[in-house]
N, C-alpha and C positions, 0 to 999 in steps of 0.2 A: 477792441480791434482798432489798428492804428488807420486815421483816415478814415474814422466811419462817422458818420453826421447822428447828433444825439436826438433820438426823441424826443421831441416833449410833448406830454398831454396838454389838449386841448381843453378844458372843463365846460361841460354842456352848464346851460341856464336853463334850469326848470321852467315852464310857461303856466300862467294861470288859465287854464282850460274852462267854459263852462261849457253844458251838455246839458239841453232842454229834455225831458222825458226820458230821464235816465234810468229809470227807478227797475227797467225790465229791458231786455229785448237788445235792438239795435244800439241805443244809450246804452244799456249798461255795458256792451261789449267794447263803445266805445272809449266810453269813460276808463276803463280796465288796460284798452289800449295805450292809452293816454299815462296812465298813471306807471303803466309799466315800463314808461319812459323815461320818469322821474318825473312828471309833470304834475301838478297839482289842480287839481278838477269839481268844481262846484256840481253836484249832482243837484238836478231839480225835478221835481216832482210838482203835480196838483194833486192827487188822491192816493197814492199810492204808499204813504209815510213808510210803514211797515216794510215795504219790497226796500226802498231807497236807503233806512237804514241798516238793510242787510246787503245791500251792495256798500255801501260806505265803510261797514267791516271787512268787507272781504279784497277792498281797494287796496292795490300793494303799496308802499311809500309814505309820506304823513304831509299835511297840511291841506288834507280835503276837508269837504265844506257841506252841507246840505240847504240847498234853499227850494219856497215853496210857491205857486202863484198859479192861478188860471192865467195863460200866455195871450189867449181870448180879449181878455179882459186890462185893456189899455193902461191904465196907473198898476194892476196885478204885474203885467208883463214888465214895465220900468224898474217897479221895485225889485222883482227877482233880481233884475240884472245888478242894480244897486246894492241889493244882498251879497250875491256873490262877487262884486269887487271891494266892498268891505271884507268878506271871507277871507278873499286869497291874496288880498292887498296890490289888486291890477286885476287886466285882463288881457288877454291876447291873441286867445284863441275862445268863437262862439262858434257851437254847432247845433243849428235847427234843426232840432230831432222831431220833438214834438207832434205827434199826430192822433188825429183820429179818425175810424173809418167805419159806416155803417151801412149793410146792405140796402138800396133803396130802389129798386128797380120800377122805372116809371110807369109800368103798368100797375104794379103792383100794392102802389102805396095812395095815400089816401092824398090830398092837397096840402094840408094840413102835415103829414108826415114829410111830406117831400118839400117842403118849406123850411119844417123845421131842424130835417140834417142836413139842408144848404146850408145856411143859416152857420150851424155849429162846426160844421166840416172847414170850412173855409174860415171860418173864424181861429181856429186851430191851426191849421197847417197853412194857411198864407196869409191872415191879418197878423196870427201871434207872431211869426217870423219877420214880418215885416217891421211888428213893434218891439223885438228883441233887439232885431236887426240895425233900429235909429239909433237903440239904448246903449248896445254895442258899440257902433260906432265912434259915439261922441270919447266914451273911455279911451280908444285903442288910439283916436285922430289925436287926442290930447296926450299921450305915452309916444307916438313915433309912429305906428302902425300897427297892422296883425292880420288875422288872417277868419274868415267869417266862411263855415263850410255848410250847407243846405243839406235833407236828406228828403228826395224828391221821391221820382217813382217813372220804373217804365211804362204807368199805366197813364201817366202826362203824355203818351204818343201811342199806346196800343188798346188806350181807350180800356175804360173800366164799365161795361152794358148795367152789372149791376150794382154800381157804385159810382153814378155818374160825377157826382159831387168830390166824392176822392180825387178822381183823374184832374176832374179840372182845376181842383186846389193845388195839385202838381205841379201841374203847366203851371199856374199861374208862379207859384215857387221858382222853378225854371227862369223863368221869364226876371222875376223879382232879383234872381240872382246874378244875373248879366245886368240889369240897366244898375244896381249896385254897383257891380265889378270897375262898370264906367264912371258912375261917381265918386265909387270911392278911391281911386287908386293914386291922385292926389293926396291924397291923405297916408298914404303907404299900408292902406287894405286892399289885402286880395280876397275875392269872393268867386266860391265854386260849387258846385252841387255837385250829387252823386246821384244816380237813376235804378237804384236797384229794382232785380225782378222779384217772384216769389223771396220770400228769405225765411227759416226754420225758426221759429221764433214761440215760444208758448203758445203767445195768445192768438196766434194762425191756425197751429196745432191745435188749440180746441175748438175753433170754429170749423174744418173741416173734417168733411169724413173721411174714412180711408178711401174710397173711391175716388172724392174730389183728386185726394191728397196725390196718390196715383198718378191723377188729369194733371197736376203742376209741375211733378216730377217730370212728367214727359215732353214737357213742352220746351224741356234742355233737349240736345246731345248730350250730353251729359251724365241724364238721368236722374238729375237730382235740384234740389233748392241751394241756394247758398246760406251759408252759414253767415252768421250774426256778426263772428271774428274776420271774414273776407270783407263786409262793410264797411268795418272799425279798421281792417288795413286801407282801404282808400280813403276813408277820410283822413286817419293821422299822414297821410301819402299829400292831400290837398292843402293840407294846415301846417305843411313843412316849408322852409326857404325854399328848397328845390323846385316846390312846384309853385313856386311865384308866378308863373308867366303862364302856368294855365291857368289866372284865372279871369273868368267867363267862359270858364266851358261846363258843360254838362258832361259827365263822368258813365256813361253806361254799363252797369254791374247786373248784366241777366243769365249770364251761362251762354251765351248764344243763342238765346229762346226768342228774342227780338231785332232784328236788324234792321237799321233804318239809315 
């Protein structure tokens, strides 16, 4: 057509993605996300070997990676990350998946148990992220930037009676990913968390009953849980250019089950 301005393709650059507790669940969907991007993604696992490299087969595109480490556990938590930027040869994108959560209701549990899943809960989902998070850092601030995405909890603000230890490793996540956001963005990182509510996950599914299960469905309009792949859209959504300038904020992903 005479007078017509020619196209030309842009060519995307694949990012070196890694994804704490990838091995099932919210990680894995992310990671899946991620790769179905063209991106290349460090799946990491603590115990899980088995599940992670059956997500690593079914990952679309090449140059993924598997690495292993209690996040807990400060030199474990460094090294992973040092694993996976040997893997994928950078880094650019980190998403604190990583969690663990166990019913401990304070009447109900002994001193001694309720010590012991503070203790390990927080150690999980807001020491290991914290020490992902330095680890992080230091690679992306030395590269140009990147983009460091949280995966929190609407129970950081609607309060978890029987998992008190969850909620507040949450918040503290929350919290850990804003005063980030403000230090690091000299450095050309952006830092964001996501708050999902319930979310359809295995390992939820066998913990509750259908009654429960029922009780969570309702607590949308809705009628339902979110899906694993609605997660794994906000986060690849947080860890994009686009959303450079939200970051410090908390990302609320409940169905409209929580309003605050």
């Amino acid at each position: 057509m005479v007078g017509a301005r020619r196209r030309t393709s842009v060519p995307v650059v694949a990012r070196r993605v890694l994804v704490t507790g990838s091995a099932r669940g919210i990680g894995a969907a992310v990671a899946h996300a991620f790769a179905g991007l063209g991106d290349a993604v460090a799946l990491h696992y603590h115990a899980g070997r088995t599940d992670a490299l059956a997500v690593l087969k079914a990952l679309p595109g090449t140059g993924h990676t598997v690495v292993e480490g209690d996040v807990a556990d400060p030199g474990a938590a460094r090294h992973l990350v040092e694993s996976a930027v040997e893997g994928l040869g950078g880094l650019d994108v980190c998403v604190n998946n990583a969690a663990v959560f166990d019913a401990h209701p304070p009447m109900d549990v002994s001193y001694e148990q309720w010590c012991q899943v503070f203790a390990r809960t927080v150690g999980v989902n807001l020491l290991g992220a914290a020490y992902v998070s330095w680890s992080a850092a230091q690679v992306m601030a030395a590269s140009g930037g990147g983009h460091i995405v949280n995966v929190g909890s609407r129970g950081a603000y609607r309060g978890e009676p029987d998992m008190p230890a969850y909620g507040a490793s949450k918040a503290g996540l929350h919290a850990l990913g804003q005063s980030l956001a403000v230090a690091l963005a000299p450095q050309g990182i952006a830092v964001a968390s996501v708050a999902p509510g319930f979310v359809t996950t295995e390992r939820l599914r066998e913990q509750l009953s259908e009654e429960r299960w029922a009780q969570v469905r309702a607590q949308s309009p809705y009628g339902r849980a979110a899906t694993p792949e609605e997660v794994a859209a906000a986060v690849v959504w947080l860890a994009s250019g686009e959303a450079r300038w939200a970051s410090g904020a908390v990302l609320d992903l409940n169905g409209a089950s929580y309003l605050r």
